[in-house]
N, CA and C atoms as an extended XYZ file, in Angstrom:
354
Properties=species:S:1:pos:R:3:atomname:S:1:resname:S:1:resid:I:1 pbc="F F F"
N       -15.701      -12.274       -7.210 N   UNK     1
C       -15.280      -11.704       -5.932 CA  UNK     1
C       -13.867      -11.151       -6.081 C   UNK     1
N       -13.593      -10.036       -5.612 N   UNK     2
C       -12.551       -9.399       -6.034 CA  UNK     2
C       -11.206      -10.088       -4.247 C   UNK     2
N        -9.777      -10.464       -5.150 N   UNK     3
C        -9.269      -10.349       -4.131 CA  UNK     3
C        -7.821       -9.481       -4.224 C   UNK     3
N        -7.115       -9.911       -2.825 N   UNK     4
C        -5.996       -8.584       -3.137 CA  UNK     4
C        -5.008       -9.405       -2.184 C   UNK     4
N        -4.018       -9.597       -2.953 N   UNK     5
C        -2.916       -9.924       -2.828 CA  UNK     5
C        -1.343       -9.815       -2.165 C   UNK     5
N        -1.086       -8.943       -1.244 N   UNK     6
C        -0.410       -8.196       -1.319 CA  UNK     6
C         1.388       -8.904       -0.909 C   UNK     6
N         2.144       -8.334       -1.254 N   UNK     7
C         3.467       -8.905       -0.866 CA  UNK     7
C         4.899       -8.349       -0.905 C   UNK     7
N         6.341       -8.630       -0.701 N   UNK     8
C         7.097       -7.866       -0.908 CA  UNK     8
C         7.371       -7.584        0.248 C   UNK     8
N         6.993       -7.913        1.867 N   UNK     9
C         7.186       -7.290        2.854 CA  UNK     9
C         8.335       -7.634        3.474 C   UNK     9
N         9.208       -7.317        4.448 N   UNK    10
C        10.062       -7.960        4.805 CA  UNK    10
C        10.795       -7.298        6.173 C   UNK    10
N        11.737       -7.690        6.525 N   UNK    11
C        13.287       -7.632        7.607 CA  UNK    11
C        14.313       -6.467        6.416 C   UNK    11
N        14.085       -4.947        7.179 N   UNK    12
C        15.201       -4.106        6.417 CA  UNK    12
C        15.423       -2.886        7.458 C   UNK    12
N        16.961       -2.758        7.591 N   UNK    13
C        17.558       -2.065        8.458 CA  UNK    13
C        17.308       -0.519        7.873 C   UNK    13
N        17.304        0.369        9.119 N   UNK    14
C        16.881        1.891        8.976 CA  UNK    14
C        17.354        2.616        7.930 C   UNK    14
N        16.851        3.337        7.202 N   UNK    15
C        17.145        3.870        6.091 CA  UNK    15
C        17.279        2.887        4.138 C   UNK    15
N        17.203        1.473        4.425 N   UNK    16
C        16.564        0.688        3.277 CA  UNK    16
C        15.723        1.035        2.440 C   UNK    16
N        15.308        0.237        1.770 N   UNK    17
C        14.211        0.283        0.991 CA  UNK    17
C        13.746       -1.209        0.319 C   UNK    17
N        12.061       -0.996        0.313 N   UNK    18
C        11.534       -2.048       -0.326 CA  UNK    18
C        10.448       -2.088       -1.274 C   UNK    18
N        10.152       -2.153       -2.375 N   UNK    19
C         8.937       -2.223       -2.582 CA  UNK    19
C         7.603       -3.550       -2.481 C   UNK    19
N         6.375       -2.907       -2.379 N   UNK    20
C         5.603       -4.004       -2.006 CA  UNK    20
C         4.372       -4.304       -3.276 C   UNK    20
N         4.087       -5.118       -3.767 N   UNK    21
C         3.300       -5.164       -4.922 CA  UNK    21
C         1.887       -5.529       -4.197 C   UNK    21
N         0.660       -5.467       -5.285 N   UNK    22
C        -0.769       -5.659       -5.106 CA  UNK    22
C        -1.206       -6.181       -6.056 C   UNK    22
N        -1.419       -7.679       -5.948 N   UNK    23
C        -2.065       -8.343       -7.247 CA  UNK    23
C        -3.768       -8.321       -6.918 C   UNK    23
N        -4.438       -7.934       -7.862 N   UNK    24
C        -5.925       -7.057       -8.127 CA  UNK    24
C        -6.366       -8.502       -8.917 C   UNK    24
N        -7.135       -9.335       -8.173 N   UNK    25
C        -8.196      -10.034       -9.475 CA  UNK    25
C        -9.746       -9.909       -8.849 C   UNK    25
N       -10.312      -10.263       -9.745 N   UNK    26
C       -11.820      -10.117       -9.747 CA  UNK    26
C       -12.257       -8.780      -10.594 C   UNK    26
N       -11.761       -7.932      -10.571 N   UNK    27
C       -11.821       -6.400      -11.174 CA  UNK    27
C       -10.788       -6.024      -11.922 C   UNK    27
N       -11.540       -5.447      -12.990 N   UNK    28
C       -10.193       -4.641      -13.955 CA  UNK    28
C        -9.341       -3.051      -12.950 C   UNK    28
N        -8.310       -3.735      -12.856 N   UNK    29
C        -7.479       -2.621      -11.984 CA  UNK    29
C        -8.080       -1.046      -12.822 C   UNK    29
N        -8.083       -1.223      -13.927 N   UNK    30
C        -8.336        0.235      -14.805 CA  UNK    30
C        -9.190        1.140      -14.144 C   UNK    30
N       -10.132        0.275      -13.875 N   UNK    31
C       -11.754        1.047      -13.665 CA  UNK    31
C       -11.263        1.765      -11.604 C   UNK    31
N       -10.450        1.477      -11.009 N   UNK    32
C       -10.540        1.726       -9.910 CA  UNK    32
C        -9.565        2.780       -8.965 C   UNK    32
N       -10.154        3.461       -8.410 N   UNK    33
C        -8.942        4.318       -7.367 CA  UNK    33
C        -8.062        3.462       -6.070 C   UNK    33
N        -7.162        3.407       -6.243 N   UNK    34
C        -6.418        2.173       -5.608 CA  UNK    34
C        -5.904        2.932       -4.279 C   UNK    34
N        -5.339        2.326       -2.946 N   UNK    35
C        -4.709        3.031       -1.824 CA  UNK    35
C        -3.843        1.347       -1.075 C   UNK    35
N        -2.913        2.013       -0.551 N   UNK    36
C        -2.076        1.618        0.386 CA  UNK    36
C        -2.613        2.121        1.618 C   UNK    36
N        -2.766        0.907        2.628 N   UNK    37
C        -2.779        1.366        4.211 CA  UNK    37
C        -1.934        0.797        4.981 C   UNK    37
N        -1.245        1.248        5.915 N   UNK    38
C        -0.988        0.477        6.923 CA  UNK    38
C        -1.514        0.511        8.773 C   UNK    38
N        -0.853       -0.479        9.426 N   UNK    39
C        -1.158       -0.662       10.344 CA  UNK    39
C        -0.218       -1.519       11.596 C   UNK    39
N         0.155       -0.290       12.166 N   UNK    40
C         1.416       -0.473       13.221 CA  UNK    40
C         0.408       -1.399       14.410 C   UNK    40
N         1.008       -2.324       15.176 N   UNK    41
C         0.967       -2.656       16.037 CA  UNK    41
C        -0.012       -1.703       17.225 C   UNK    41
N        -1.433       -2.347       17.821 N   UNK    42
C        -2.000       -1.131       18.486 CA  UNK    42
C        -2.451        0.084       18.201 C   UNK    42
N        -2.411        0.237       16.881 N   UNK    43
C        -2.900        1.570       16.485 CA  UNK    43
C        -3.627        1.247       15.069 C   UNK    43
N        -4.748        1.961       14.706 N   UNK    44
C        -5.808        1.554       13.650 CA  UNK    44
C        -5.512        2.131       12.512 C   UNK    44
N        -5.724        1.249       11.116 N   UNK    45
C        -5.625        1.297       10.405 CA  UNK    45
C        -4.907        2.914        9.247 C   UNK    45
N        -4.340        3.164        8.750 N   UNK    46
C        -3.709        4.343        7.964 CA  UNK    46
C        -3.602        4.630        6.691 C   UNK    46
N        -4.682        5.494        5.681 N   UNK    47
C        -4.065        5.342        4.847 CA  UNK    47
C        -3.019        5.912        3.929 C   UNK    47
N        -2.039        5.363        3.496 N   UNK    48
C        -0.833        6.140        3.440 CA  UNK    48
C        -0.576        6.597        1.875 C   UNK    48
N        -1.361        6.155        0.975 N   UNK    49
C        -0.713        6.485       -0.493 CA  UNK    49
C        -2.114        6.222       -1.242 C   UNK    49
N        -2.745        6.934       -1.841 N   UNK    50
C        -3.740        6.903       -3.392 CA  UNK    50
C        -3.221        6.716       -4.137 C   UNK    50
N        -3.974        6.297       -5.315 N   UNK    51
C        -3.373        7.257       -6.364 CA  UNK    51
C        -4.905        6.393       -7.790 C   UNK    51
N        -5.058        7.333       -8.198 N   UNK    52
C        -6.376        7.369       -9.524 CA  UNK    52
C        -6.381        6.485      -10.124 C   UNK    52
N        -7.245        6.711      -10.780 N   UNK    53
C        -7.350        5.973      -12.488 CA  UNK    53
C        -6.512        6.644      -13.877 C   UNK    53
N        -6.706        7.892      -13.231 N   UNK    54
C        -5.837        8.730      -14.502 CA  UNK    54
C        -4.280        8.548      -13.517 C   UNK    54
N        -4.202        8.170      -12.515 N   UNK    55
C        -2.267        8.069      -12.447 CA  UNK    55
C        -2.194        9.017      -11.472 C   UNK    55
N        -3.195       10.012      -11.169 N   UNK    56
C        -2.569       10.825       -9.698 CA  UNK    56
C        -2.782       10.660       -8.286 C   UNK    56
N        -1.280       10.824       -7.684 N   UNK    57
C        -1.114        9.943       -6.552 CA  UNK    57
C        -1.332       10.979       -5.064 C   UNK    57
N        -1.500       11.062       -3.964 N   UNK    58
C        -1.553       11.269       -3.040 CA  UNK    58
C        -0.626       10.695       -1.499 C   UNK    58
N        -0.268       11.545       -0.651 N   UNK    59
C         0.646       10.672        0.571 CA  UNK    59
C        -0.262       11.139        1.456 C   UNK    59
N         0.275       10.649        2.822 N   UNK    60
C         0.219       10.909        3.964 CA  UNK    60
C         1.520       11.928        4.178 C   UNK    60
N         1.375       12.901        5.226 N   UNK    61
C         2.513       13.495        5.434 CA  UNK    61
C         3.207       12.786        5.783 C   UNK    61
N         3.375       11.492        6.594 N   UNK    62
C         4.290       10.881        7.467 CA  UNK    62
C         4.984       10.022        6.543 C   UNK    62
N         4.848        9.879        4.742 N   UNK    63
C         5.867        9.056        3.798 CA  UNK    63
C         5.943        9.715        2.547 C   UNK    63
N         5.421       11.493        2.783 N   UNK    64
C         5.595       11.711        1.386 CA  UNK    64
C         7.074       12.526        1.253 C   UNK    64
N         7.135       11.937        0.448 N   UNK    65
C         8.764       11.825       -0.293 CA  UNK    65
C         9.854       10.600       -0.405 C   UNK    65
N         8.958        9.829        0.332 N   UNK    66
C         9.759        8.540        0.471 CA  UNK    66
C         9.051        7.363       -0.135 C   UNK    66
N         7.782        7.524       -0.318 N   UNK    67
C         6.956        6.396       -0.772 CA  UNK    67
C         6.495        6.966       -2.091 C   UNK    67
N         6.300        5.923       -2.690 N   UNK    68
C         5.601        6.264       -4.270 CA  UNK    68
C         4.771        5.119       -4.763 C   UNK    68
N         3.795        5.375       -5.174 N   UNK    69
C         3.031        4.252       -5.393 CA  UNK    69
C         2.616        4.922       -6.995 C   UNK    69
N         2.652        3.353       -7.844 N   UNK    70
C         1.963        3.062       -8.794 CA  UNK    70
C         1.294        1.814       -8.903 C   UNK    70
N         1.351        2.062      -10.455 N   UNK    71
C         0.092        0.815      -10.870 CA  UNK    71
C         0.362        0.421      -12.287 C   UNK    71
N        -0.204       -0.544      -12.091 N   UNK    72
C         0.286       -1.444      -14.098 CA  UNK    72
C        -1.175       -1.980      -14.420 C   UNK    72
N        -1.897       -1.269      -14.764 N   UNK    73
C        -2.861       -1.756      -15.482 CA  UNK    73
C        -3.083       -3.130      -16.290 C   UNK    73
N        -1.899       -3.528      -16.767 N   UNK    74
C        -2.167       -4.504      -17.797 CA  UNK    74
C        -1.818       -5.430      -16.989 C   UNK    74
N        -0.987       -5.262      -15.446 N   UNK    75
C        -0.714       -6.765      -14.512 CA  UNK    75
C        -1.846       -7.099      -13.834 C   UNK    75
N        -2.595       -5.724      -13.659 N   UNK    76
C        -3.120       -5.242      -12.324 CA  UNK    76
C        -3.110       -5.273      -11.135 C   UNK    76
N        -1.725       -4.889      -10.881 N   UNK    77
C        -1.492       -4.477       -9.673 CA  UNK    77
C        -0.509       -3.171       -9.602 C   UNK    77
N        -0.669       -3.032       -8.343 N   UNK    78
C        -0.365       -1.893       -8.099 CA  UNK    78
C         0.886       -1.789       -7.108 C   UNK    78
N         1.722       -0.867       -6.585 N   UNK    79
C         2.902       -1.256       -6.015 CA  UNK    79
C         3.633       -0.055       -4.975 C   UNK    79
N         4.118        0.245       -4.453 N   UNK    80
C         4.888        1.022       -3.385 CA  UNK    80
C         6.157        1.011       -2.731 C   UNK    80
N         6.710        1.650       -4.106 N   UNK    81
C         8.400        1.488       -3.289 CA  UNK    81
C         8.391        2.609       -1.875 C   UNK    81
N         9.084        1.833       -1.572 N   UNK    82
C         9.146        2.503        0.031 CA  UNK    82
C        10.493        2.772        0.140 C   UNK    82
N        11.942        3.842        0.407 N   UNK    83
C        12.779        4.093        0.623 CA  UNK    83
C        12.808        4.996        2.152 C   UNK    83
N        13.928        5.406        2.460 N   UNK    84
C        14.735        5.631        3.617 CA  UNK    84
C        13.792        5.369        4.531 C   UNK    84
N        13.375        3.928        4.767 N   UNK    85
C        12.409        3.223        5.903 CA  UNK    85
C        13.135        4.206        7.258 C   UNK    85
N        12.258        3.887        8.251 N   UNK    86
C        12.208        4.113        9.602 CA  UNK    86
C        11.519        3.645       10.237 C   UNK    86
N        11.767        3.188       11.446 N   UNK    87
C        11.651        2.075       12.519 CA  UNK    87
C         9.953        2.350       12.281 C   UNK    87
N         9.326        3.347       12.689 N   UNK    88
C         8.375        3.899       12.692 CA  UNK    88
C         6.994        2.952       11.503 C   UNK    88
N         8.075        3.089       10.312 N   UNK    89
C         7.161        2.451        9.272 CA  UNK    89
C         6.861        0.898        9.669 C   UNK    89
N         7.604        0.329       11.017 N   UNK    90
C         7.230       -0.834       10.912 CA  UNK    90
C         5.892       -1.107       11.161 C   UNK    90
N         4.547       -2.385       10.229 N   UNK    91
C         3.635       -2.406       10.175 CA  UNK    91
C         2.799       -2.990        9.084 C   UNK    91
N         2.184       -3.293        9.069 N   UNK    92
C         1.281       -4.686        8.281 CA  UNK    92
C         0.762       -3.549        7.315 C   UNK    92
N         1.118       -4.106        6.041 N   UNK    93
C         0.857       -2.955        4.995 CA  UNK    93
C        -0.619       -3.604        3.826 C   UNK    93
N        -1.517       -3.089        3.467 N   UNK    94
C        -2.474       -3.568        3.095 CA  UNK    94
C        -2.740       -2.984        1.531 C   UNK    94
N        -3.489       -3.086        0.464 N   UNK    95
C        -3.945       -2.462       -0.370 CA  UNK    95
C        -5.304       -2.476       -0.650 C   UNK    95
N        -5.968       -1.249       -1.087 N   UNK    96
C        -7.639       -1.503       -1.276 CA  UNK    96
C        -7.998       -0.413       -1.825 C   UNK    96
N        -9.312       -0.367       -2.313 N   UNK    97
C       -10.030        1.006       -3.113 CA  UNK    97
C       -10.481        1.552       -2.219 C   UNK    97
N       -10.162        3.030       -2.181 N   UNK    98
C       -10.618        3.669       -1.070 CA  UNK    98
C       -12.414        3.981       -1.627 C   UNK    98
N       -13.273        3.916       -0.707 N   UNK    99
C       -14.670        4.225       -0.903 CA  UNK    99
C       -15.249        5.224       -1.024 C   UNK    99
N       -14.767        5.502        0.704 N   UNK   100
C       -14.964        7.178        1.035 CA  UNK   100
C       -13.612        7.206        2.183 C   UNK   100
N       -13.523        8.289        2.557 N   UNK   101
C       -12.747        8.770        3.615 CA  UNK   101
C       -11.965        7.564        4.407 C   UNK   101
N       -13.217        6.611        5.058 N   UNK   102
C       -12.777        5.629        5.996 CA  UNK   102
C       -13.098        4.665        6.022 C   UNK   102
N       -14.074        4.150        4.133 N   UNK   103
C       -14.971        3.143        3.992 CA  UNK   103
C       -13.636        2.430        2.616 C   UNK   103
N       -13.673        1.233        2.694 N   UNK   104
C       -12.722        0.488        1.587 CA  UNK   104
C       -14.263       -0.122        0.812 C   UNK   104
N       -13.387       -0.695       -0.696 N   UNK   105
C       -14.739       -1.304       -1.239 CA  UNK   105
C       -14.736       -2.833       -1.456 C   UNK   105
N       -13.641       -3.116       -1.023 N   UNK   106
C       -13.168       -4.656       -0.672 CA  UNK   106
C       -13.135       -5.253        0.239 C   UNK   106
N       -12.831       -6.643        0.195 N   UNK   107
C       -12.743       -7.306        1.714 CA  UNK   107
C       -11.152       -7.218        1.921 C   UNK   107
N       -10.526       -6.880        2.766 N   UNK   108
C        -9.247       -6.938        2.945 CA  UNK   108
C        -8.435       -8.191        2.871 C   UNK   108
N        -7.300       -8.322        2.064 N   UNK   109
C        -6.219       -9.349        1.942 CA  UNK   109
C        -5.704       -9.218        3.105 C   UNK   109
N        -4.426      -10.243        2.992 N   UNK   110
C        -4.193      -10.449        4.461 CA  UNK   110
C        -2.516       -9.903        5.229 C   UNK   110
N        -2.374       -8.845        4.434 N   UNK   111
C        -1.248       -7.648        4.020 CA  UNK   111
C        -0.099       -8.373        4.203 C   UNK   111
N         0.743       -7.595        4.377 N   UNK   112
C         2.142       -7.697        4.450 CA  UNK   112
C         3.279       -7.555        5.177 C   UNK   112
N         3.831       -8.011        6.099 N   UNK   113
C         4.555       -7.190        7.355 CA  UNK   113
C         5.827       -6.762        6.628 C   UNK   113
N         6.126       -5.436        7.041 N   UNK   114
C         7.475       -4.605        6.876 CA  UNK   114
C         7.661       -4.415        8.366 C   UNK   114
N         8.872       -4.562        8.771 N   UNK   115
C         9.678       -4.663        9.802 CA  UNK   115
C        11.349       -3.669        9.142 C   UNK   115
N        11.078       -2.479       10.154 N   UNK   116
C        12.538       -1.553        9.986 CA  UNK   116
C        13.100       -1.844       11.781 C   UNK   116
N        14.416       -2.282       11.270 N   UNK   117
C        14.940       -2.511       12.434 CA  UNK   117
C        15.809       -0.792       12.320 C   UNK   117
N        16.301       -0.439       13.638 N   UNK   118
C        17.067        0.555       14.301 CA  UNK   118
C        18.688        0.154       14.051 C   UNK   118
């Protein structure tokens, strides 16, 4: 059974930065297309960052240039520095294989809260 780990979340004032890691067991991280989602308070699920098997990554408009996500194959996990936060980004941050569009192929871990204070 594959699970997912996620952590790194925290209390960081506007314009900070944090990164958040994804520990991957049950499955060889190699074989899989990995994503970051989050999820603000009242509003459904987002996903904010891809990125392949061969290494190419994807954003959301609302963090690209500020977020970057990779992956370490040999830890297997995967990770998302997050810089010049905004209040906005505050929100329970998750990781999973995207399926299709709006389908994950995991059961969801139990994410991570990032909190940007003003």
């Amino acid at each position: 059974q594959v699970q997912l780990v996620e952590s790194g979340g925290g209390l960081v004032q506007a314009g900070g930065s944090l990164t958040l890691s994804c520990a991957v067991s049950g499955t060889l991280l190699r074989t899989t297309d990995m994503a970051w989602y989050r999820q603000a308070l009242g509003k459904p699920r987002e996903l904010i960052a891809s990125i392949t098997t061969a290494g190419n990554s994807n954003y959301a408009d609302s963090v690209k240039g500020r977020f970057t996500i990779s992956r370490d194959n040999a830890k297997n996990t995967i990770y998302l520095q997050m810089s010049s936060l905004k209040p906005e980004d505050t929100a329970v941050y998750y990781c999973n294989a995207p399926f299709t569009r709006t389908l994950v192929k995991y059961a969801w871990g139990q994410g991570t809260q990032v909190t940007v204070s003003s």
